[in-house]
C-alpha positions in Angstrom: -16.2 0.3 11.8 -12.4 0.7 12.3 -10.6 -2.7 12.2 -9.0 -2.2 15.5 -12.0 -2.3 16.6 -13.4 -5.3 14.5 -10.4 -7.2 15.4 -11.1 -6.8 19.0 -15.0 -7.6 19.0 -13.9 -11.5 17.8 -10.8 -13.7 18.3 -10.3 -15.6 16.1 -11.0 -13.1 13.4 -10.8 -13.8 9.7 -11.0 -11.5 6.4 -10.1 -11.1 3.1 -8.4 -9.6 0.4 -10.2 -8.7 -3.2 -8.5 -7.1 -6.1 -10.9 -4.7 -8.4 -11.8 -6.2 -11.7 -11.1 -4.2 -14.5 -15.2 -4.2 -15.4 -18.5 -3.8 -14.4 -19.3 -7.5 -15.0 -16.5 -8.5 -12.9 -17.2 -6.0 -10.1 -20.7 -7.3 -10.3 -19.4 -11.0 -9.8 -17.2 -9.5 -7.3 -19.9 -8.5 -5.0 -21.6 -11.8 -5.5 -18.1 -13.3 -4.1 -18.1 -10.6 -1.1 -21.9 -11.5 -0.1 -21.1 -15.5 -0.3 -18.4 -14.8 2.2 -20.5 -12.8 4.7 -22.1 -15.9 6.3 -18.3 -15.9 7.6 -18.8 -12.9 9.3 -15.1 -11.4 8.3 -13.7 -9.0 10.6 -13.2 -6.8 7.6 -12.7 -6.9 3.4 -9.7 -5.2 1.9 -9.8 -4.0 -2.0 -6.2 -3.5 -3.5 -5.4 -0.5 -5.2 -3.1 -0.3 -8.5 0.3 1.3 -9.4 0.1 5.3 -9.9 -3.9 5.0 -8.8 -4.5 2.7 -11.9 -7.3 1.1 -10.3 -8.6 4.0 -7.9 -11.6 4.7 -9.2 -12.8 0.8 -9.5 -11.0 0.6 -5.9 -13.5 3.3 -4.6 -16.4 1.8 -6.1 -15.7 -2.0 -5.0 -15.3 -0.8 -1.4 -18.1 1.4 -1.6 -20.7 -1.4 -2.9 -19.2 -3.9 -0.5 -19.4 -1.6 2.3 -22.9 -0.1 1.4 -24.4 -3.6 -0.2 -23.0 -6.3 1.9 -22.8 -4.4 5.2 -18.8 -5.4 5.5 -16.2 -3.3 7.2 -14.3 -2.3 4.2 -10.2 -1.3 4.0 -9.3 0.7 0.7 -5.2 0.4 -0.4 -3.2 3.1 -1.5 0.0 2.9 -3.3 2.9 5.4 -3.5 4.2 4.0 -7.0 3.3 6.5 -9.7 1.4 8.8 -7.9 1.9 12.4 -6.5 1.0 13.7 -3.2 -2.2 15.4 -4.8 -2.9 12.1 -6.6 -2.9 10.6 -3.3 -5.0 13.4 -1.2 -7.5 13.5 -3.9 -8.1 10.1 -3.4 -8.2 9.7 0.3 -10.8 12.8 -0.1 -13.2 10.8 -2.0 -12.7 7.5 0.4 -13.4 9.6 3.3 -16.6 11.4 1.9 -17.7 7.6 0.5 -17.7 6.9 4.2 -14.3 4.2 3.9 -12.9 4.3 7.9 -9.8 2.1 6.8 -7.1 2.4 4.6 -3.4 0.4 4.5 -0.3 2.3 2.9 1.8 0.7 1.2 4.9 1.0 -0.8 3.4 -0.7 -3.8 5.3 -2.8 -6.3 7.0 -1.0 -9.4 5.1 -1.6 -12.9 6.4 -4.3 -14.1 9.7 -4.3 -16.5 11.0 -1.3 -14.9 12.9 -2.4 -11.9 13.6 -1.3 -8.6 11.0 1.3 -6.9 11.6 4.9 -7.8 10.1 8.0 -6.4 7.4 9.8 -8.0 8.5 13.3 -8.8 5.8 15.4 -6.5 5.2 12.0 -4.6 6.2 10.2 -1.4 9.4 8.3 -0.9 8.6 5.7 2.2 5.2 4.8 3.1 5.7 6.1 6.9 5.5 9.5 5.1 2.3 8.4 3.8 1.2 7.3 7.1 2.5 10.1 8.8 0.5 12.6 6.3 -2.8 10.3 6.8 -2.5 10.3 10.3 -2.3 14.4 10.3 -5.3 14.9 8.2 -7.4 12.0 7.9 -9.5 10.0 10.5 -8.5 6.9 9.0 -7.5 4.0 11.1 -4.2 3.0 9.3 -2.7 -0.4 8.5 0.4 -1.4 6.8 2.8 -4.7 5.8 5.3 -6.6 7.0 7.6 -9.4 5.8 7.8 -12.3 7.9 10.5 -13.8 5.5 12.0 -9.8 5.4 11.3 -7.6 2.0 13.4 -8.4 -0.9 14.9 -4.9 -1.3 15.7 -4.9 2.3 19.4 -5.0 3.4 18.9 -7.5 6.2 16.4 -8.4 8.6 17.0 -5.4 11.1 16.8 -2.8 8.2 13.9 -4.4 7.3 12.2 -4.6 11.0 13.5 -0.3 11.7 11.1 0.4 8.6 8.0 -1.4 10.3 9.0 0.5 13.5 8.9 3.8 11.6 6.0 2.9 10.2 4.1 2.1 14.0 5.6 5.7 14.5 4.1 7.3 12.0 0.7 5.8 12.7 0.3 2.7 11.7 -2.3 1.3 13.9 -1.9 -2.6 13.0 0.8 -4.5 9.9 -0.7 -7.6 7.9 2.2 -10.1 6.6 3.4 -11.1 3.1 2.1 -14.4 2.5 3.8 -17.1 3.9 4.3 -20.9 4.4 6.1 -21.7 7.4 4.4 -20.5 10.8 7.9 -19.8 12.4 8.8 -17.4 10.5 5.9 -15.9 11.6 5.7 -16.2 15.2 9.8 -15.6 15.1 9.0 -12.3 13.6 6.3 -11.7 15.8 8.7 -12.1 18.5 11.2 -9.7 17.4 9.4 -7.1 16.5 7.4 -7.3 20.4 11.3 -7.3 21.1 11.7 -3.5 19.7 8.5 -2.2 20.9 6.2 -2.8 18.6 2.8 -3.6 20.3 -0.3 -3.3 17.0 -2.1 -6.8 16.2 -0.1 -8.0 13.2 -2.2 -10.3 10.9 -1.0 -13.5 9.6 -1.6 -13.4 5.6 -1.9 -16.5 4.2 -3.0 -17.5 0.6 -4.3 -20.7 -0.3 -2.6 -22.3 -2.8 -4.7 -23.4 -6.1 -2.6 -22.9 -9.2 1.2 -24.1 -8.7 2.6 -21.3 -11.3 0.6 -18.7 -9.9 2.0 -19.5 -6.5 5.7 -20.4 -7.7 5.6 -17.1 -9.1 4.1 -14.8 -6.3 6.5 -16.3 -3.7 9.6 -15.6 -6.3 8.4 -11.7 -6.7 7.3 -10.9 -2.9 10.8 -13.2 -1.6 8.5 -15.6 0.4 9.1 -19.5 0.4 8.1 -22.9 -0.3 8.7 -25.3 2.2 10.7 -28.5 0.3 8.4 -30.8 1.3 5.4 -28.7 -0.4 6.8 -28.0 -3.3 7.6 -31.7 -3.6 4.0 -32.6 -3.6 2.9 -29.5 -5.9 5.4 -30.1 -8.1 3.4 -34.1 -8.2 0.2 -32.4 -8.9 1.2 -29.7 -11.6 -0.8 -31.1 -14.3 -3.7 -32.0 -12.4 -5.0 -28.3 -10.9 -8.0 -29.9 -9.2 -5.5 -31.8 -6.9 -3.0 -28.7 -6.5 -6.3 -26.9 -5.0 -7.0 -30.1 -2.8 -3.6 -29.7 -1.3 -3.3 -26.2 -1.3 -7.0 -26.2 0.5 -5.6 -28.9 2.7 -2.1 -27.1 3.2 -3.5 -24.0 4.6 -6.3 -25.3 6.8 -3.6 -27.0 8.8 -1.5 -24.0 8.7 -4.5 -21.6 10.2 -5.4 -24.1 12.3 -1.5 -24.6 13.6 -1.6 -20.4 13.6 -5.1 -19.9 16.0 -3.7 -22.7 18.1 -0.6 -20.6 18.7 -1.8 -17.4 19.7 -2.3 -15.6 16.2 -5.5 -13.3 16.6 -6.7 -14.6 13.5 -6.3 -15.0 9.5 -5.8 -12.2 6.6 -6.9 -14.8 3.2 -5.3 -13.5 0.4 -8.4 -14.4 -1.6 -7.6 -13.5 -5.5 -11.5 -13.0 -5.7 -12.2 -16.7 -5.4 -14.4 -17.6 -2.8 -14.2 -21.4 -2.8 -10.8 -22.2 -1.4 -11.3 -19.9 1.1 -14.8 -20.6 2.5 -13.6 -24.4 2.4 -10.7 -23.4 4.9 -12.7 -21.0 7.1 -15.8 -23.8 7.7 -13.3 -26.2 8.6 -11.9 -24.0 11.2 -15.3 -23.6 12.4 -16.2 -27.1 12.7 -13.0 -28.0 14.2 -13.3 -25.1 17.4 -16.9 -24.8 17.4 -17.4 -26.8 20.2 -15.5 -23.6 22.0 -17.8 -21.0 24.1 -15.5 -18.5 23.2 -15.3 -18.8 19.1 -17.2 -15.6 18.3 -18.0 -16.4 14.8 -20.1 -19.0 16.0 -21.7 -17.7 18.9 -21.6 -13.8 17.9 
């Protein structure tokens, strides 16, 4: 199924993020994680995809096996870091014959310890070229990211918002956010990107919290915050990581819950391939709007 589709068969939606594991024991376990979420009923999976195609081939099988195995709409990544345009097309070939419908372009991150981004000789420079050159050839529907709290290589938060409208141009059929901790940065991004015309479903992306130095250091690469008050009480827990997952389980049931009751269409969990923290926040969210006629996951 095509995730615009998905996403309008169920409001609220929710789905999730998975990285490939760099084995077949942890692809294994990674399925087992993919089919303990299914009771869930997510909307969609999405499997991440490494600099220069590093992890292609592990991508491609994860999404195959989730798709094929668990019965999940499935969305492959692609990256334009490190890879050439025939790189890329080769691998979008073999997504399309293994049946993948979905894929989200993105810039990618440069390799770590080499600095800012630079082009691949033979390879893409923005990711609305990517999307453009999918939405020539390939029947992909095609997601891409935005950056509530704006990208850190962006000059400001227009320049930043005038590449997610060239994106939308090119083809870009919905955006899923950076992680993030403060809903108003989303909804004030929401608004001013309706503001300049663009009208896809953009996904909130939220990752629960349950290491503080994993967290402390995602938020200081991507550019996102820490709300004061947060980071107070992590910074309490540090050296006890069952209570840092506590709160950060806690943290981001209220913020989903504050999210739905504003008007977002649903919740993209940045996962890292654990299943607990996440089912924990998406049963609460059931129990809490069950008692609604129109909560699809519960009467779907």
């Amino acid at each position: 199924m095509r995730i615009p589709e998905a996403l309008a068969s169920r409001r609220p939606f929710f789905s999730f993020e998975f990285f490939p594991p760099k084995d077949d024991a942890g692809e294994a376990l990674l399925v087992e994680t993919a089919q303990a979420l299914r009771p869930l009923r997510p909307a969609f999976v999405s499997v991440t995809y490494g600099a220069g195609g590093s992890t292609a081939k592990r991508t491609l099988s994860v999404a195959t096996r989730i798709a094929n195995d668990v019965g999940l709409t499935v969305m492959a990544h692609a990256t334009l870091v490190g890879a050439t345009r025939a790189q890329l097309r080769a691998y979008f070939d073999e997504l399309a014959r293994a049946g993948i419908q979905n894929v989200l372009a993105l810039r990618g991150d440069p390799p770590r310890g080499s600095g800012a981004f630079a082009p691949t000789p033979g390879g893409f420079v923005y990711p609305a070229e990517l999307i453009e050159m999918l939405a020539r050839n390939y029947g992909f529907s095609i997601g891409a990211a935005c950056y509530p709290e704006v990208h850190v290589e962006a000059a400001n938060a227009d320049d930043d918002l005038a590449h997610v409208v060239e994106k939308v141009r090119a083809g870009a059929r919905f955006l899923i956010t950076q992680l993030f901790f403060d809903n108003d940065k989303y909804f004030s991004f929401v608004e001013r990107a309706r503001a300049v015309g663009i009208d896809v479903p953009i996904l909130p992306g939220i990752m629960p919290i349950t290491n503080y130095e994993q967290i402390d250091r995602f938020t200081k690469m991507c550019g996102a915050s820490i709300p004061p008050k947060l980071r107070v009480e992590l910074e309490s827990r540090r050296d006890d990581p069952d209570a840092v997952t506590d709160l950060g389980v806690a943290y981001a049931t209220l913020q989903c819950t504050d999210l739905l009751r504003r008007g977002a269409p649903g919740i993209h969990f940045y996962t890292l391939n654990r299943s607990p923290a996440t089912r924990a926040i998406v049963s609460s969210l059931v129990a809490a709007s069950a008692w609604k006629a129109d909560f699809s996951i519960v009467h779907s």
